[in-house]
mmCIF file of the N, C-alpha and C atoms, coordinates in Angstrom:
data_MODEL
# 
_entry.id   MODEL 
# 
loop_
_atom_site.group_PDB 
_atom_site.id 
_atom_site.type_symbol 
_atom_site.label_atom_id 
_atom_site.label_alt_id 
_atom_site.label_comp_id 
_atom_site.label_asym_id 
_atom_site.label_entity_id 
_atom_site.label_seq_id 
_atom_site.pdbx_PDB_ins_code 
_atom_site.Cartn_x 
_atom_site.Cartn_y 
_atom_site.Cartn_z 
_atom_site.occupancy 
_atom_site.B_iso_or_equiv 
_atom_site.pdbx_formal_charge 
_atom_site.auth_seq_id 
_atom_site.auth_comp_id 
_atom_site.auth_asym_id 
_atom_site.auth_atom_id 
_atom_site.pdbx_PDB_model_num 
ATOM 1   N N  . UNK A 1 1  ? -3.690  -34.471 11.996 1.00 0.00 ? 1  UNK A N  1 
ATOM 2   C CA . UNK A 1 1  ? -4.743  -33.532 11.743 1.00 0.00 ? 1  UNK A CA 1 
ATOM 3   C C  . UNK A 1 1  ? -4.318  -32.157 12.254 1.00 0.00 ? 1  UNK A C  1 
ATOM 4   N N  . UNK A 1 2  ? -4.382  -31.351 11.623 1.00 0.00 ? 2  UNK A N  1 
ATOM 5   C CA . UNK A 1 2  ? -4.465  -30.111 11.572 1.00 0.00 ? 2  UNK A CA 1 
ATOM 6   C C  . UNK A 1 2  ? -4.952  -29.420 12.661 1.00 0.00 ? 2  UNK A C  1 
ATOM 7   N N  . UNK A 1 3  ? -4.194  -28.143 13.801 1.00 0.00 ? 3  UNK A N  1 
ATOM 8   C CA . UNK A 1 3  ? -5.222  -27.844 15.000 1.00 0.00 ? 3  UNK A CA 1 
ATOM 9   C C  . UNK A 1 3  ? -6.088  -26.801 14.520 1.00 0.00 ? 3  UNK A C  1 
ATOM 10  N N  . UNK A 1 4  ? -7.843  -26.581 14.527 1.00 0.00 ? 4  UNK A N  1 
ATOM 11  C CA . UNK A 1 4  ? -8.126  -25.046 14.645 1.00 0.00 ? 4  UNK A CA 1 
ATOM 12  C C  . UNK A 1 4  ? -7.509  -24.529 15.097 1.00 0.00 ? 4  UNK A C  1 
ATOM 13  N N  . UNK A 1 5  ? -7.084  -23.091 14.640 1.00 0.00 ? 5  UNK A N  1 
ATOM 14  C CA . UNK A 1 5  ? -7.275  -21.881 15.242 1.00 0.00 ? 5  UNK A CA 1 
ATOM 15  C C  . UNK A 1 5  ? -8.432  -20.977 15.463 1.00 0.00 ? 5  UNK A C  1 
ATOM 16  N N  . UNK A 1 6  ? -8.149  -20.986 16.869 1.00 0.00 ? 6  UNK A N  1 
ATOM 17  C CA . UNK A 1 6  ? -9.236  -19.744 17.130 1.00 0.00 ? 6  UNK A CA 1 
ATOM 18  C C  . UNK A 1 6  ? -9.416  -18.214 16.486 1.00 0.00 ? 6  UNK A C  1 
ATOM 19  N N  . UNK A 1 7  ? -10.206 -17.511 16.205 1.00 0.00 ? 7  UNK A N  1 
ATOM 20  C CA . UNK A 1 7  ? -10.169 -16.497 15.935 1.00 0.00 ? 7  UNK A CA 1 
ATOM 21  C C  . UNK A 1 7  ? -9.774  -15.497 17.045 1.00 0.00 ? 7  UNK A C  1 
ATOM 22  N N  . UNK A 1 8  ? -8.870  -14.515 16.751 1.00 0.00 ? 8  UNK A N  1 
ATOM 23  C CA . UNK A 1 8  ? -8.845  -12.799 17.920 1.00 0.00 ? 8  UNK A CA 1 
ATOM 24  C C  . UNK A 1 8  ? -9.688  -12.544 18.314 1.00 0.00 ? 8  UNK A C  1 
ATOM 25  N N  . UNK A 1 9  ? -9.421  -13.160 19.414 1.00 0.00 ? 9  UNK A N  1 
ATOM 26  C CA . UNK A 1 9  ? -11.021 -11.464 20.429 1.00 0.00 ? 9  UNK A CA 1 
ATOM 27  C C  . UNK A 1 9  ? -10.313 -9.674  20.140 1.00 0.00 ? 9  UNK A C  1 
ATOM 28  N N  . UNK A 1 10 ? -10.929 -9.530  19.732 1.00 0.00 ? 10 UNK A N  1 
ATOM 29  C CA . UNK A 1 10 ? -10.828 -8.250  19.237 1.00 0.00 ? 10 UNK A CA 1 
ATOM 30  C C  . UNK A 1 10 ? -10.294 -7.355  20.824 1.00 0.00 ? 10 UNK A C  1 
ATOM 31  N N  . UNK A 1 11 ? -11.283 -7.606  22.201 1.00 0.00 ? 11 UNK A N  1 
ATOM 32  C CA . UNK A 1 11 ? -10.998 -6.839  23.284 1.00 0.00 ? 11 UNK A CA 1 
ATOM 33  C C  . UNK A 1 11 ? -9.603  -7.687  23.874 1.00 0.00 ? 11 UNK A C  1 
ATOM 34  N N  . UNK A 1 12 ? -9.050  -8.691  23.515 1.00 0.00 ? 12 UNK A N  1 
ATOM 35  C CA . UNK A 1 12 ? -7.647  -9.318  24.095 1.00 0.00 ? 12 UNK A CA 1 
ATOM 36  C C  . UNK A 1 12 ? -6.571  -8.126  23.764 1.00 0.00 ? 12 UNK A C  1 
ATOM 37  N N  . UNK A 1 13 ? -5.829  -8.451  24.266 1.00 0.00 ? 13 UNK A N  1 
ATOM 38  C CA . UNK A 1 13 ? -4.474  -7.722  24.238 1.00 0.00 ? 13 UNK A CA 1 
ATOM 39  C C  . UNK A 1 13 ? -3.101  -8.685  23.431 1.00 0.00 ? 13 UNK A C  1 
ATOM 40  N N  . UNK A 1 14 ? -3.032  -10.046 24.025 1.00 0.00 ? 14 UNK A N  1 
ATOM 41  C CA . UNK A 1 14 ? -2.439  -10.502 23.532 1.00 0.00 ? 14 UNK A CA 1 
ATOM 42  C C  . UNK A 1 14 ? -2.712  -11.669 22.720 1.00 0.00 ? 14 UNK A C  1 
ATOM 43  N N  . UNK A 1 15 ? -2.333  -12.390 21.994 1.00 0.00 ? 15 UNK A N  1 
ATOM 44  C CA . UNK A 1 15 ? -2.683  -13.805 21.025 1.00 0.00 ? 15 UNK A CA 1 
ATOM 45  C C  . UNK A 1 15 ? -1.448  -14.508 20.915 1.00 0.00 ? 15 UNK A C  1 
ATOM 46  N N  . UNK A 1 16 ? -1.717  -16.222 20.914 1.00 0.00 ? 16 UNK A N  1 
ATOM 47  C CA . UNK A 1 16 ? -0.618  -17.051 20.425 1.00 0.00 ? 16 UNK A CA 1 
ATOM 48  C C  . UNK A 1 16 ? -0.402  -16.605 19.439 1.00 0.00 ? 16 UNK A C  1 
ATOM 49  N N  . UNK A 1 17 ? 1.412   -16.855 18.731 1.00 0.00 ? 17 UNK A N  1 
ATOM 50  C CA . UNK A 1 17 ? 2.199   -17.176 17.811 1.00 0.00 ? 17 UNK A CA 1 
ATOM 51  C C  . UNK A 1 17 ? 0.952   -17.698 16.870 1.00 0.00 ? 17 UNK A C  1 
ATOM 52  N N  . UNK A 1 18 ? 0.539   -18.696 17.150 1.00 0.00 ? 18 UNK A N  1 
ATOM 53  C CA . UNK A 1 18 ? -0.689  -19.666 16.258 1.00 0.00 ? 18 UNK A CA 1 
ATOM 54  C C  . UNK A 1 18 ? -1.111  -18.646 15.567 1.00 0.00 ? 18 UNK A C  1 
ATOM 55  N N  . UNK A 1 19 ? -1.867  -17.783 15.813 1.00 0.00 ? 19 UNK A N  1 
ATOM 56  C CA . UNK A 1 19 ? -3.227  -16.918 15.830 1.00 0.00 ? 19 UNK A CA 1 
ATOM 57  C C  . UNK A 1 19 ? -2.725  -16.024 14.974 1.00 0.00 ? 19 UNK A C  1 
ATOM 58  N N  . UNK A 1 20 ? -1.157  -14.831 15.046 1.00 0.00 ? 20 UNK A N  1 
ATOM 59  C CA . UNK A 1 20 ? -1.120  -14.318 14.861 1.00 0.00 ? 20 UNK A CA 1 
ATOM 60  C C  . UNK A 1 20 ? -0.250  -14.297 13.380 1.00 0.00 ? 20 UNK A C  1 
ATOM 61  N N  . UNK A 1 21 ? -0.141  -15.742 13.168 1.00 0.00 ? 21 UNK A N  1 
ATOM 62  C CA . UNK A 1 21 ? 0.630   -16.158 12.024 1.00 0.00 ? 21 UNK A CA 1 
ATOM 63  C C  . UNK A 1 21 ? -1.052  -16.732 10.585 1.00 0.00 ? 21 UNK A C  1 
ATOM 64  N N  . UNK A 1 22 ? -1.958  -16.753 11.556 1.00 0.00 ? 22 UNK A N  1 
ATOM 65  C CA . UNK A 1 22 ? -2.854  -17.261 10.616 1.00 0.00 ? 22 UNK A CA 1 
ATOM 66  C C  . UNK A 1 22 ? -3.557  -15.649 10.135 1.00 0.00 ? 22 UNK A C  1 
ATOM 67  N N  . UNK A 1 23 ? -3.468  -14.822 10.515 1.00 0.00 ? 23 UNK A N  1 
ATOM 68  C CA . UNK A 1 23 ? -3.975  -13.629 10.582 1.00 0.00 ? 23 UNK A CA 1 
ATOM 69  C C  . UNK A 1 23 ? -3.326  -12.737 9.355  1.00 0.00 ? 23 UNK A C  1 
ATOM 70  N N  . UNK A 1 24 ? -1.829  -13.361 9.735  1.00 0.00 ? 24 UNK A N  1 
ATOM 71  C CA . UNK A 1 24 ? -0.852  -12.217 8.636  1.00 0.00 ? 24 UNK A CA 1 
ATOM 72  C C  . UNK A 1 24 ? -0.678  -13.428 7.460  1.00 0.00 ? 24 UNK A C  1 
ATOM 73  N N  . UNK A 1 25 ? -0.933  -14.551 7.308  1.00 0.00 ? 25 UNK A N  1 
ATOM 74  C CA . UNK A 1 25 ? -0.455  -15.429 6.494  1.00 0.00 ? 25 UNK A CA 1 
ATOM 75  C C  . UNK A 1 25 ? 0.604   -16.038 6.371  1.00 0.00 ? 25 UNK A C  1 
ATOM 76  N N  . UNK A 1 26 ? 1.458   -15.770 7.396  1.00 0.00 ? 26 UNK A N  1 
ATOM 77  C CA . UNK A 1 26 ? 2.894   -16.276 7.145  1.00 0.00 ? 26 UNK A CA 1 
ATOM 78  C C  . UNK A 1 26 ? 3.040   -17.728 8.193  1.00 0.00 ? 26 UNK A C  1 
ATOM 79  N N  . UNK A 1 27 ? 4.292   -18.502 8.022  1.00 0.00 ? 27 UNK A N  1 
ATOM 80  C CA . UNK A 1 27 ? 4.028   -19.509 9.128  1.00 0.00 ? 27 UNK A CA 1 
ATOM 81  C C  . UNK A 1 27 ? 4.414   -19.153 10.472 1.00 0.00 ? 27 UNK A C  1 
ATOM 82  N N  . UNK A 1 28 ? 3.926   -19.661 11.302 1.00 0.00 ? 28 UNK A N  1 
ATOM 83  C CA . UNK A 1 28 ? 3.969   -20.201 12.812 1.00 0.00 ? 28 UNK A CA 1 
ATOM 84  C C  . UNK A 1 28 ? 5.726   -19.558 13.090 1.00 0.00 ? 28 UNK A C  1 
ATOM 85  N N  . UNK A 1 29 ? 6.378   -20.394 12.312 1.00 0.00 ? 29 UNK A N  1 
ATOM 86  C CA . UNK A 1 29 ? 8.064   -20.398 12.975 1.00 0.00 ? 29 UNK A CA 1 
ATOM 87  C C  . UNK A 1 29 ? 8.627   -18.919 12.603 1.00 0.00 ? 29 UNK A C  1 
ATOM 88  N N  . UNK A 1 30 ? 7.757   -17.925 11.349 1.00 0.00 ? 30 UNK A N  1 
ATOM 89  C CA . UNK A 1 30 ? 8.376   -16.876 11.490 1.00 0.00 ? 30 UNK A CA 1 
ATOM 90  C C  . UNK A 1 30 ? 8.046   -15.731 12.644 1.00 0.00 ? 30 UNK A C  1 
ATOM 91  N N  . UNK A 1 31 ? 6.995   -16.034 12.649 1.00 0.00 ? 31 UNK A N  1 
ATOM 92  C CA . UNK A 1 31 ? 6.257   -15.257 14.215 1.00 0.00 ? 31 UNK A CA 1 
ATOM 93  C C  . UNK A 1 31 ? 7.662   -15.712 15.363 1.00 0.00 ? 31 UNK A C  1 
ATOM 94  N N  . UNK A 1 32 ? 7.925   -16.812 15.649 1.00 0.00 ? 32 UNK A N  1 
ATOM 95  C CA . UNK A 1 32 ? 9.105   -17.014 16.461 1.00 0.00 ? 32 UNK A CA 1 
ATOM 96  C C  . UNK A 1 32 ? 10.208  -16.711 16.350 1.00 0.00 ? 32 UNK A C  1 
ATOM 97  N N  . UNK A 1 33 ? 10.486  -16.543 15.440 1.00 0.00 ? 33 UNK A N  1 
ATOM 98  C CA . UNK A 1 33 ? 11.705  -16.202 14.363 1.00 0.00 ? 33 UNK A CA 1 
ATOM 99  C C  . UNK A 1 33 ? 12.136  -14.447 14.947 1.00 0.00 ? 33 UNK A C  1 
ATOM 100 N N  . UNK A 1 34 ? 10.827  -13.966 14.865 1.00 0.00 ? 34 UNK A N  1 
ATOM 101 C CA . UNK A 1 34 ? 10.847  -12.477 14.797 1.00 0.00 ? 34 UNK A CA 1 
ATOM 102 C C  . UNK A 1 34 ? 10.603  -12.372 16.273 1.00 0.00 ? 34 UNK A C  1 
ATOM 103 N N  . UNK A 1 35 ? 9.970   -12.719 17.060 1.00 0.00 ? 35 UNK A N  1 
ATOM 104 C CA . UNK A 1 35 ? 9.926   -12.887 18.535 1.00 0.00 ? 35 UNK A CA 1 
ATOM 105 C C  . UNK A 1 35 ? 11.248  -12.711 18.831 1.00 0.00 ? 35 UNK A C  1 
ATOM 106 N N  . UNK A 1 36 ? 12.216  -14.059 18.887 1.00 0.00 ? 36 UNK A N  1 
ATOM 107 C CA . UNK A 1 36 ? 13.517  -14.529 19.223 1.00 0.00 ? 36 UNK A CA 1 
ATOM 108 C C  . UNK A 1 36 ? 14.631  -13.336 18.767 1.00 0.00 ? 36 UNK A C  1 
ATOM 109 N N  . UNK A 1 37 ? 14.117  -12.504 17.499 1.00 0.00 ? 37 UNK A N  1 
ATOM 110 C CA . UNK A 1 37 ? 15.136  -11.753 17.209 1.00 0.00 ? 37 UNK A CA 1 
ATOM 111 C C  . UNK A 1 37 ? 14.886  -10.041 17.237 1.00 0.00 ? 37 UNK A C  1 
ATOM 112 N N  . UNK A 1 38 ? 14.349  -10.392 18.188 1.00 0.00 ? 38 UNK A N  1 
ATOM 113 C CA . UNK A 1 38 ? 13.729  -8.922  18.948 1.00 0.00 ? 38 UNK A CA 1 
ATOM 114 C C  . UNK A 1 38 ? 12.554  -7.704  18.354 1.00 0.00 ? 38 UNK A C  1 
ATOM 115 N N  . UNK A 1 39 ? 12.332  -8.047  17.132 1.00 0.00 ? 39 UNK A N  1 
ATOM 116 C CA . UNK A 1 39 ? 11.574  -7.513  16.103 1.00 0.00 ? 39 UNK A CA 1 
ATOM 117 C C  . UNK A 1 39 ? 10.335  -7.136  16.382 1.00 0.00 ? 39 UNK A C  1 
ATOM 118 N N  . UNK A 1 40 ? 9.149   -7.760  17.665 1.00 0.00 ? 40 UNK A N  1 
ATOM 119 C CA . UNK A 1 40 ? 8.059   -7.659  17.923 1.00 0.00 ? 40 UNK A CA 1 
ATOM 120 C C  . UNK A 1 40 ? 8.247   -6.830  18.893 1.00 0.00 ? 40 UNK A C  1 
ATOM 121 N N  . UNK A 1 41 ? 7.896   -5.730  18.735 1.00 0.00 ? 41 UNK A N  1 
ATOM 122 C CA . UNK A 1 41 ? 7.942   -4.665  20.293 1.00 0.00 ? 41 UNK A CA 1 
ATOM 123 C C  . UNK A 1 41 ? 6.407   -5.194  20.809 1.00 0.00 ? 41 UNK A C  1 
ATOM 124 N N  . UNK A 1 42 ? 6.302   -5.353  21.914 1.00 0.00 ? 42 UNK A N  1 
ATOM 125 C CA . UNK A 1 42 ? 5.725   -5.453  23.305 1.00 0.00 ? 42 UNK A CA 1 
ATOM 126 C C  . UNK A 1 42 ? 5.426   -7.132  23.270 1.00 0.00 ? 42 UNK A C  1 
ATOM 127 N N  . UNK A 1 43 ? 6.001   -7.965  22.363 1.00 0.00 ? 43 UNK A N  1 
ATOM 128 C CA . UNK A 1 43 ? 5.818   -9.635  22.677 1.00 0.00 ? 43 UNK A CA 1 
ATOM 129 C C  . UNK A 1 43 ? 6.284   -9.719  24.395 1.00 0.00 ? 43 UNK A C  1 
ATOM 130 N N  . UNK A 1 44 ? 5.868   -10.984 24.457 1.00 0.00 ? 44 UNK A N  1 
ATOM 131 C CA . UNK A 1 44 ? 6.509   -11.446 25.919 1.00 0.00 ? 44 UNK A CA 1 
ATOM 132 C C  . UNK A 1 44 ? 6.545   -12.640 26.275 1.00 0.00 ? 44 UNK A C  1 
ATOM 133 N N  . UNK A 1 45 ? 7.293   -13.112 27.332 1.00 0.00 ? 45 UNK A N  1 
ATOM 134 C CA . UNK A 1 45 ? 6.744   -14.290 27.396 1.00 0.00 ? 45 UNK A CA 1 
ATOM 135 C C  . UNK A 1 45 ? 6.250   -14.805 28.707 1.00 0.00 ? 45 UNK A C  1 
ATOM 136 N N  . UNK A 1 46 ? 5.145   -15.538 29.276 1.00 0.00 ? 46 UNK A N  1 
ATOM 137 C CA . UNK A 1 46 ? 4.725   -15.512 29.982 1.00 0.00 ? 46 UNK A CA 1 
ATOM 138 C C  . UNK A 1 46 ? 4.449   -17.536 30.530 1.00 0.00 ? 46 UNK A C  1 
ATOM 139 N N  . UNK A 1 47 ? 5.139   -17.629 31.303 1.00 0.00 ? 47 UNK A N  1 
ATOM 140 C CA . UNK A 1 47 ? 4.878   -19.427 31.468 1.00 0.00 ? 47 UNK A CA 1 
ATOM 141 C C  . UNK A 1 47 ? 5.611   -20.019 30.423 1.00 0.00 ? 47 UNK A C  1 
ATOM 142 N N  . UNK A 1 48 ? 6.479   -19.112 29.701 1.00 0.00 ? 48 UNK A N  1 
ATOM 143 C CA . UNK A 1 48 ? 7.075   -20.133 28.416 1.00 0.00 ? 48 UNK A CA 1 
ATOM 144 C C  . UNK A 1 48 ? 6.199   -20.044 27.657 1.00 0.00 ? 48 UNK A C  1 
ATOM 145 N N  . UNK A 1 49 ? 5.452   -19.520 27.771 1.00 0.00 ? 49 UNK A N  1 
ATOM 146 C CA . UNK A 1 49 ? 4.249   -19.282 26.185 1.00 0.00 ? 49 UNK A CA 1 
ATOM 147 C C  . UNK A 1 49 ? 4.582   -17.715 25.907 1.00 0.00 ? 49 UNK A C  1 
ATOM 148 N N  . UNK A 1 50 ? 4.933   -17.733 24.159 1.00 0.00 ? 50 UNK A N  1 
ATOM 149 C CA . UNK A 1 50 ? 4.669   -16.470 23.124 1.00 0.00 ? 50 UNK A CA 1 
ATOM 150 C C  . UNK A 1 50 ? 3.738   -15.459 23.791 1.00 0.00 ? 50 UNK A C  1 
ATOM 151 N N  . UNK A 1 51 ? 3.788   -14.407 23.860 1.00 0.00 ? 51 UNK A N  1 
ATOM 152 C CA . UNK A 1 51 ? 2.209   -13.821 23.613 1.00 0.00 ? 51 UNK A CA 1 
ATOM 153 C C  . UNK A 1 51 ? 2.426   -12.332 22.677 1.00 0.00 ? 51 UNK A C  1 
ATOM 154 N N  . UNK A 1 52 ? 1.621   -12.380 21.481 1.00 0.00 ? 52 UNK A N  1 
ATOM 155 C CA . UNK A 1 52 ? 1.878   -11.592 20.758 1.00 0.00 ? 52 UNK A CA 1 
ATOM 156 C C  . UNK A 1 52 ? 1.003   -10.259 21.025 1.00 0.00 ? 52 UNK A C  1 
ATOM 157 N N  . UNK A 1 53 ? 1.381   -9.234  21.029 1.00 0.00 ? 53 UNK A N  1 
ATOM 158 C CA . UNK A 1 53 ? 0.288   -7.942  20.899 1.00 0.00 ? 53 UNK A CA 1 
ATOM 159 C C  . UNK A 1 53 ? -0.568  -7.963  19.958 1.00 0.00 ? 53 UNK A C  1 
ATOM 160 N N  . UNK A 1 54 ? -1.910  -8.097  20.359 1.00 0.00 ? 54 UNK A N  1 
ATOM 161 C CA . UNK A 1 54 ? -2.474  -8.334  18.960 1.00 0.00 ? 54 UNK A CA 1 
ATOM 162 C C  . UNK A 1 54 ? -2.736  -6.765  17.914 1.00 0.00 ? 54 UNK A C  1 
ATOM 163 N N  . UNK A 1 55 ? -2.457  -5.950  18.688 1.00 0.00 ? 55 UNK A N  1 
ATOM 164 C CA . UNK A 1 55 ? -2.066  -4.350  18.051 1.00 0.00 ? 55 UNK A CA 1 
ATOM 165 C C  . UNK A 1 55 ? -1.100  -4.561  17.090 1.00 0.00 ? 55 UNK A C  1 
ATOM 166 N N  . UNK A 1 56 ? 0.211   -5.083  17.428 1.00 0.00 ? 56 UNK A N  1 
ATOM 167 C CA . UNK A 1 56 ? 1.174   -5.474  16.457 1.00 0.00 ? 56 UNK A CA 1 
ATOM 168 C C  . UNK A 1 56 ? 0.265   -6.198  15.303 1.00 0.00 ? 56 UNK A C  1 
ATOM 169 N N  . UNK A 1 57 ? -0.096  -7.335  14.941 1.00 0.00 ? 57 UNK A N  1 
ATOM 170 C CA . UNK A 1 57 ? -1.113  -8.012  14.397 1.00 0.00 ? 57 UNK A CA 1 
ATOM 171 C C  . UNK A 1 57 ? -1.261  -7.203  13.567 1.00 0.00 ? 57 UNK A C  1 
ATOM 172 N N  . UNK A 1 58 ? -2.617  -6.820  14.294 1.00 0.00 ? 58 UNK A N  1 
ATOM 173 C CA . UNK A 1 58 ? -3.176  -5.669  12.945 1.00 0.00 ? 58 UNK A CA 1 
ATOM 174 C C  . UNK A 1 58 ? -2.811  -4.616  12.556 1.00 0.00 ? 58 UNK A C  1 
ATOM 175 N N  . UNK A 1 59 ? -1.537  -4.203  12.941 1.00 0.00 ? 59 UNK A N  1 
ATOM 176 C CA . UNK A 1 59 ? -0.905  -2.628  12.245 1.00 0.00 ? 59 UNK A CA 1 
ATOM 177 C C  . UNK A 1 59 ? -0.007  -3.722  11.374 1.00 0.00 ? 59 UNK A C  1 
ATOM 178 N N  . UNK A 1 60 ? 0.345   -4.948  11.369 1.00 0.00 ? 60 UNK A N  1 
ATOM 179 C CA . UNK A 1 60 ? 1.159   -5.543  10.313 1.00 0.00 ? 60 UNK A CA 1 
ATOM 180 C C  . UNK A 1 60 ? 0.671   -6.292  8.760  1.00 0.00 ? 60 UNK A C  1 
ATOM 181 N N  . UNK A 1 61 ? -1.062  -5.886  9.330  1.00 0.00 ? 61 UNK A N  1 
ATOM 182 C CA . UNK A 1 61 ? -1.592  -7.262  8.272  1.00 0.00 ? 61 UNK A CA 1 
ATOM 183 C C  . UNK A 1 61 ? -1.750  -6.468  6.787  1.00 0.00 ? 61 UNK A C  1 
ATOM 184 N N  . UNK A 1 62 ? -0.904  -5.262  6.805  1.00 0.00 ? 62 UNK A N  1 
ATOM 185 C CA . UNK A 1 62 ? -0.852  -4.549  5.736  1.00 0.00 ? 62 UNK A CA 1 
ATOM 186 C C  . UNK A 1 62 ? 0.654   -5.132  5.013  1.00 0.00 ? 62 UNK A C  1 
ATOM 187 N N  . UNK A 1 63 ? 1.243   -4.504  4.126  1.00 0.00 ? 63 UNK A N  1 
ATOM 188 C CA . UNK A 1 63 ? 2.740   -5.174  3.517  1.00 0.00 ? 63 UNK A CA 1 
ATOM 189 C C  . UNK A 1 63 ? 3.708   -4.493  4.019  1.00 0.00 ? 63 UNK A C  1 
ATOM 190 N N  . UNK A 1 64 ? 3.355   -4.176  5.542  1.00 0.00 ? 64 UNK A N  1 
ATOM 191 C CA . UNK A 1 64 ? 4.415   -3.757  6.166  1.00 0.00 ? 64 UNK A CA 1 
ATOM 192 C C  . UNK A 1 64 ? 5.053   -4.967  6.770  1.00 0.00 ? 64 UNK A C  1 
ATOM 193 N N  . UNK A 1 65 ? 6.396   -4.306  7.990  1.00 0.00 ? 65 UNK A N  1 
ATOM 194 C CA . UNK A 1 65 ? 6.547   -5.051  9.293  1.00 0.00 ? 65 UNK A CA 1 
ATOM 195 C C  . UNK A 1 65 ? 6.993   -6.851  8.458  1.00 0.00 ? 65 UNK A C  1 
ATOM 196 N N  . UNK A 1 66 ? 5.816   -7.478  8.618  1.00 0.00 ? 66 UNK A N  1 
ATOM 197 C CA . UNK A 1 66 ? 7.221   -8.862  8.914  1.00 0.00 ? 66 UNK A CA 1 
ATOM 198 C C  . UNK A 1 66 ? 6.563   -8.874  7.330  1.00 0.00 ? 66 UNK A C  1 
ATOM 199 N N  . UNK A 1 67 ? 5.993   -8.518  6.484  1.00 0.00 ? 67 UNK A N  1 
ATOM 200 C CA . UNK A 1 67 ? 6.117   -8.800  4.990  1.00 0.00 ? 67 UNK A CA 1 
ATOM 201 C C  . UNK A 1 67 ? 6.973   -8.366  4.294  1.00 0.00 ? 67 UNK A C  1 
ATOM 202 N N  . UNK A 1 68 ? 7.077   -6.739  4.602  1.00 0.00 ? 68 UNK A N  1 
ATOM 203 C CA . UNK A 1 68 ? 8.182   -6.422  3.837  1.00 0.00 ? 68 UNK A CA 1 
ATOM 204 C C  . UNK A 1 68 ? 9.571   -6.699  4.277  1.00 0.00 ? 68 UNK A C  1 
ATOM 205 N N  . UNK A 1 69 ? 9.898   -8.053  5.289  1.00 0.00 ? 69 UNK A N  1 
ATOM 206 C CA . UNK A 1 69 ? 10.925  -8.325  5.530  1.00 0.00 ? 69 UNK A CA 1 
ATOM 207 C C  . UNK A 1 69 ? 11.326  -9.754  4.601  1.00 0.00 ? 69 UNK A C  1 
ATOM 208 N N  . UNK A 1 70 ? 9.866   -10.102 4.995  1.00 0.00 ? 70 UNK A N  1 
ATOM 209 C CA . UNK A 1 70 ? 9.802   -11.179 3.716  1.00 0.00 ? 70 UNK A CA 1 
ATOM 210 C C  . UNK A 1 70 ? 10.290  -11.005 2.604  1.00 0.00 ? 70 UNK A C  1 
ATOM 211 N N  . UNK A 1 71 ? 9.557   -10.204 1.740  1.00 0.00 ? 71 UNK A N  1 
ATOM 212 C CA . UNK A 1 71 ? 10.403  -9.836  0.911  1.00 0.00 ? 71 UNK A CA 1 
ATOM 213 C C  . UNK A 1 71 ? 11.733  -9.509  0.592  1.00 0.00 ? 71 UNK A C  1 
ATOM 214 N N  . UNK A 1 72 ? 12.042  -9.135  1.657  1.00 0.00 ? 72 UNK A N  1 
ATOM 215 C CA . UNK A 1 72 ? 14.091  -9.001  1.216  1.00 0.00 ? 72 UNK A CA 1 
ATOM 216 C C  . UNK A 1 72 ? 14.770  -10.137 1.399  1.00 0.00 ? 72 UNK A C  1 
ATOM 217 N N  . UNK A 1 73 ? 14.315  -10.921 2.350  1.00 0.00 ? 73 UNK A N  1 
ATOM 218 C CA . UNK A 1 73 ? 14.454  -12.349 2.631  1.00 0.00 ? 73 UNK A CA 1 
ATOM 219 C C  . UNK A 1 73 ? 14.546  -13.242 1.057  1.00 0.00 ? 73 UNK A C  1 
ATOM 220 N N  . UNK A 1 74 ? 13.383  -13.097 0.530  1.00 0.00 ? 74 UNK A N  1 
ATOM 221 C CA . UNK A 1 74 ? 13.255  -13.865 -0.723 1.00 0.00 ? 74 UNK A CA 1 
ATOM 222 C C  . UNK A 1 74 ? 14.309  -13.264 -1.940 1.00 0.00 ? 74 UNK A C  1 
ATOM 223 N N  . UNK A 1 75 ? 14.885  -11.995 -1.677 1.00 0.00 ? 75 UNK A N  1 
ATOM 224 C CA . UNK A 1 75 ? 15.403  -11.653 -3.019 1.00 0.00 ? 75 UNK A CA 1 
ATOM 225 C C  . UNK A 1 75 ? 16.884  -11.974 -3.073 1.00 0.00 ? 75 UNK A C  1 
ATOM 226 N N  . UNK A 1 76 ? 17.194  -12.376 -1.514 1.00 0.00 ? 76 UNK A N  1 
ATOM 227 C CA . UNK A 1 76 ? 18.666  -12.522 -1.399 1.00 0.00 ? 76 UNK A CA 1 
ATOM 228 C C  . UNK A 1 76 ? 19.110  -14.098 -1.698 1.00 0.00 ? 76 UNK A C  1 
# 
């Protein structure tokens, strides 16, 4: 079974990988993907847990940032 995700508190600062992959539409492993390969300015990690800026988030949920990477991804 499938886990909910919670929705963004809007006043948080940061959000799981989870959260911030259901937000932009893409999966879980590219949020890590882009973590791991330095791409998220102000990620971190804290206890071994992701924590994404959720500022990043929403300045990305446009076809910028990790979509339009997507896209070059797919054409190659």
């Amino acid at each position: 079974m499938a886990r909910k995700v919670k929705p963004i508190n809007p006043e948080q600062r940061y959000c799981a990988p989870r959260q911030a992959a259901k937000v932009l539409g893409i999966s879980e492993y590219l949020i890590y993907k882009s973590y791991h390969a330095g791409e998220i300015p102000g990620a971190r990690e804290l206890g071994g847990r992701v924590l994404i800026p959720v500022m990043w988030v929403y300045g990305n949920e446009t076809n910028e940032g990790v979509h339009s990477r997507l896209d070059e991804q797919g054409t190659q």
